[in-house]
Each structure stands twice: as C-alpha cells, then as structure tokens.
N, C-alpha and C positions, 0 to 999 in steps of 0.2 A: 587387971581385968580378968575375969574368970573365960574359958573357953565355953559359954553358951552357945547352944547354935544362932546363928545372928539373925537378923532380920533384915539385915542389908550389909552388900557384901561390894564394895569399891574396888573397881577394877580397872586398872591403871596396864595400859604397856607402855613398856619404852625401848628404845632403842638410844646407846652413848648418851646418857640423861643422868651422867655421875655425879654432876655439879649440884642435880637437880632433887633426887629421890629422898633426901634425908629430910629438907624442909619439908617437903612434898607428904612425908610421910608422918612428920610431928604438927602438921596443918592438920588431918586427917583423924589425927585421935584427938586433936585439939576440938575440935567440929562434932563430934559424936562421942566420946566418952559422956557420960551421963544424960545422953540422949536415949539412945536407944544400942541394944548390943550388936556388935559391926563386928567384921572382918575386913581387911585388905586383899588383894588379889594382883599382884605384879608381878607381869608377866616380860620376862626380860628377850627383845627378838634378836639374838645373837648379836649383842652390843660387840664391839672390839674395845670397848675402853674397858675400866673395872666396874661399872653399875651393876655387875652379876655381885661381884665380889661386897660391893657397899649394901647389898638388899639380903645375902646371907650372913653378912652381920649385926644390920639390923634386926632379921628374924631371929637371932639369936636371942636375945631380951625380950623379944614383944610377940608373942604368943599367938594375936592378933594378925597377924603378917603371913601370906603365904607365897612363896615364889617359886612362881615355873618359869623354865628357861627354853628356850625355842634353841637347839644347836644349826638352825640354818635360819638366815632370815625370811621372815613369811609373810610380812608386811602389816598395818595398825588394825586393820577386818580380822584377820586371822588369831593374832595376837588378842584383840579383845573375848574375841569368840576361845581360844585354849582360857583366858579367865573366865570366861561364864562357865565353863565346863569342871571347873576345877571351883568355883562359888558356892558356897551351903547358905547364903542368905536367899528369902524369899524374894527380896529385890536387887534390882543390880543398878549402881550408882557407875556409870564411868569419868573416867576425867584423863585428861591428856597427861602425858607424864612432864611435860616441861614447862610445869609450874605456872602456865596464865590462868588457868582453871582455879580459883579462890573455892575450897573444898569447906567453905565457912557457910557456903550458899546451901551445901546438901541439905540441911535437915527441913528450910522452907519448902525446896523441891517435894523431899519428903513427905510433908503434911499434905503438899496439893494431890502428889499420886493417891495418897487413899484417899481423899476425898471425891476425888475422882474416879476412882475405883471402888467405891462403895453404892458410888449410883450408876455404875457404868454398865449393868448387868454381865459380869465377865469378859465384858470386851477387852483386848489387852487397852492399856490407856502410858502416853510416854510424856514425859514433860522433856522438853528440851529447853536448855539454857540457851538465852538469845542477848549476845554481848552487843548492847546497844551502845556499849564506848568501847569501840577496838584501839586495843594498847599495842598496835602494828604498823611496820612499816607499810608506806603508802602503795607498794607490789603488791603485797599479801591483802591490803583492803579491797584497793583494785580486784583482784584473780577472784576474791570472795565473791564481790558484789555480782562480777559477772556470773560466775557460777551460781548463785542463790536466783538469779535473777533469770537464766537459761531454765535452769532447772524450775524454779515457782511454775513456769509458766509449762514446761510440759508435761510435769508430773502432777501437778494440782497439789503440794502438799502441804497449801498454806502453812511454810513453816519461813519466815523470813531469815535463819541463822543455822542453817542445815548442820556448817561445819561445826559448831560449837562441841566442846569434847564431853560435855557436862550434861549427860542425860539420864535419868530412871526409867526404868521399864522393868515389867515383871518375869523374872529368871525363865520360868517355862513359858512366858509369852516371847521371850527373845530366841531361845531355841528354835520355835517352832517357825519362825521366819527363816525363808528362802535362805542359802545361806551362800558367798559367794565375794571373790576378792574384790574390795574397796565398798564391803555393802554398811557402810557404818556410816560414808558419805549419805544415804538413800535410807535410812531407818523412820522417818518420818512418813515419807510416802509405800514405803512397808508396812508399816503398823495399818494405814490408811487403809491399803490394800486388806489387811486382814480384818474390816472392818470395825476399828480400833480407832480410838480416840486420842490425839495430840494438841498438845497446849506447849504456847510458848514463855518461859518463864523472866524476867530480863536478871541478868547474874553479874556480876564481875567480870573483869578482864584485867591481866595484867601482864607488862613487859616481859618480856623472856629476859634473864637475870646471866643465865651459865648456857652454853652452847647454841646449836646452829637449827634453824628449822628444815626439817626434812618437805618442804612444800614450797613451789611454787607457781605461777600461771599454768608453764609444761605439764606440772602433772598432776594438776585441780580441774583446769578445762580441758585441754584436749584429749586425755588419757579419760577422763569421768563421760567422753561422748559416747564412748560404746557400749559404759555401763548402765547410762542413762535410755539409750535403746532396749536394752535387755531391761531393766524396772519398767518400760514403758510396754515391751510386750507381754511383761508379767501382770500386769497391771488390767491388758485388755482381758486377761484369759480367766482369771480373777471371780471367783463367786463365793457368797458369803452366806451359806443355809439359815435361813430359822424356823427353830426347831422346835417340835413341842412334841416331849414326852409323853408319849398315852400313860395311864395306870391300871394295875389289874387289879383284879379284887382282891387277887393274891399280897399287892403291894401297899393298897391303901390302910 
C-alpha cells in the first residue's frame, strides 16, 4: 500500500498485549485495504513484556504502522490521546489492543460517521460500538453493567456501552475535548457536551485469546466516581454558541 495521507487513522494502545498485536494488526489491514487509505497508530504504555519489540518488527514491512512508546506507564486516556496526536488521518478509529474489538466492524462505523457528519452541520458526531453479546466473564459483565447504568443516568449520555474500545470520532473534534486521565471512559457524554451528536452502533465482541485484562469492579466503579463528578461539573458549566457570521460587502 502506498503512503497516502489516510483518511482514518486506528489507534490502538497497549500494554503486555504480545500475544495480541500481530493478529490484531493483520485484522486491521484485512478490514481497510481496499476500503479506503488507513494508517495504524500503536501506541505501546511501557509494556514489560516484548509488544515494543513485536510492533517494531512489524513496522518494519508495513509502512502503514506507526509506534510510539510511552517510557513510563500513563494509563489507556493518555495512551490513546499520544495516538491522536501522532495520527494524520482525518478520523480516528480506536480499538482496544486485546483483540475483543472485531476491526472488521470499522468500515460500517465508518460509512455512518460521514453520514452523519454530512448533515451534522459541523457538530463533532462519534459512533460508539455497543457490544450487545459480551464475550466476558460474568465480573467484567457485572462491573460494566453497573458502571453504564450509574453513569447513563447521571451523565445523560444515552450511550448504553460507554466502555466499548471501538469508536470514531473526528481527529480535531477529539482534540478539542477536555482532556484528562480515564476520559475515554466519558467520551460520549463529552462529545454531548460539546454539542455533538453520538450514535450507538451494535459490533462484535470477542473472547480475550492471550493475556490478562487490566480491569475490574476496583477500578471501573469506584475509581470512575470522581471522574464522573468532574464530567458532571463540566457538563453544568458547558455552553454551546450559535453563531452566525455577518458578511461585508467586502466578502460577498
């Protein structure tokens, strides 16, 4: 594939996801080669295993593939956000790096962001993946349900599948969101905030194959209470202008 600038640009962190990245990453050209022109974006957050080492070997053949490496751990908000920054597509696909995320869904997603972004009049617009068959054990369904279900009700962000890893949104529309550790939990009622439009897409889900999940109740709910305070006071403070350009005579 030639290096054109892309027009979506998949951005993946991981952390000790060795087992994970190579499938991960031949789903991903499998999915978009002759769709439209992609990039990858993996962003490694100081693994201790070798997934630095399997993702610069990868990049060595595939052109397509870009990796930055985090030398301290910084957590999956951060981590995504050094991918958007390092991104030259006009949109940004994320997906989780431990392979439940089916990267075969992207290009449906795809189709709905610009349609929905063609009559959105500029508002940012984010389709989130909503895995309506979780291929999880019954803790992680549990910790989900309650945090989607806490959080629905006090952020308003009509999104039934917040944590899902699988979302589009537009590269300077995600920048310009608040920016802030674990805000990729809360991008739904972000976008909202910025009076932006969110749809839920229903996608895939699949078993984790190779290593451990970095998630559980501890630090889904309890830990997501103070950030859900802070989205809720950003939320009150929150104005969304419209605006209507004058013209001069000079411009018409």
């Amino acid at each position: 594939m030639s290096q054109a600038v892309p027009e979506i640009s998949v951005v993946v962190p991981v952390h000790n996801e060795s087992g994970n990245v190579v499938s991960l990453l031949d789903e991903i050209a499998a999915a978009l080669q002759g769709v439209t022109a992609f990039e990858a974006v993996f962003v490694d957050d100081c693994s201790s295993d070798n997934t630095r080492d399997i993702l610069r070997d990868y990049a060595g053949s595939h052109p397509w593939l870009t990796v930055v490496c985090h030398l301290n751990n910084c957590g999956q908000s951060t981590a995504v956000r050094t991918g958007v920054l390092h991104a030259r597509g006009t949109v940004i696909a994320t997906l989780d790096g431990d392979g439940q995320n089916d990267p075969a869904d992207i290009p449906a997603l795809l189709a709905r962001w610009k349609a929905l972004g063609a009559s959105n009049s500029g508002r940012p617009v984010l389709i989130a993946g909503w895995r309506a068959k979780r291929q999880d054990t019954w803790v992680r369904r549990l910790s989900s349900r309650i945090a989607n279900g806490v959080r629905s009700r006090l952020l308003g962000d009509a999104t039934p599948d917040t944590g899902c890893g699988l979302k589009l949104l537009g590269r300077t529309d995600f920048l310009n969101l608040p920016y802030f550790d674990h805000m990729h939990r809360f991008l739904p009622a972000l976008v909202r905030r910025a009076g932006g439009q969110v749809e839920s897409v229903h996608v895939a889900h699949r078993s984790r194959t190779h290593g451990q999940s970095h998630y559980g109740i501890g630090n889904r709910l309890w830990v997501g209470i103070i950030d859900m305070l802070g989205v809720m006071w950003l939320q009150r403070r929150a104005r969304v202008p419209r605006v209507e350009r004058l013209r001069t005579k000079d411009s018409a």
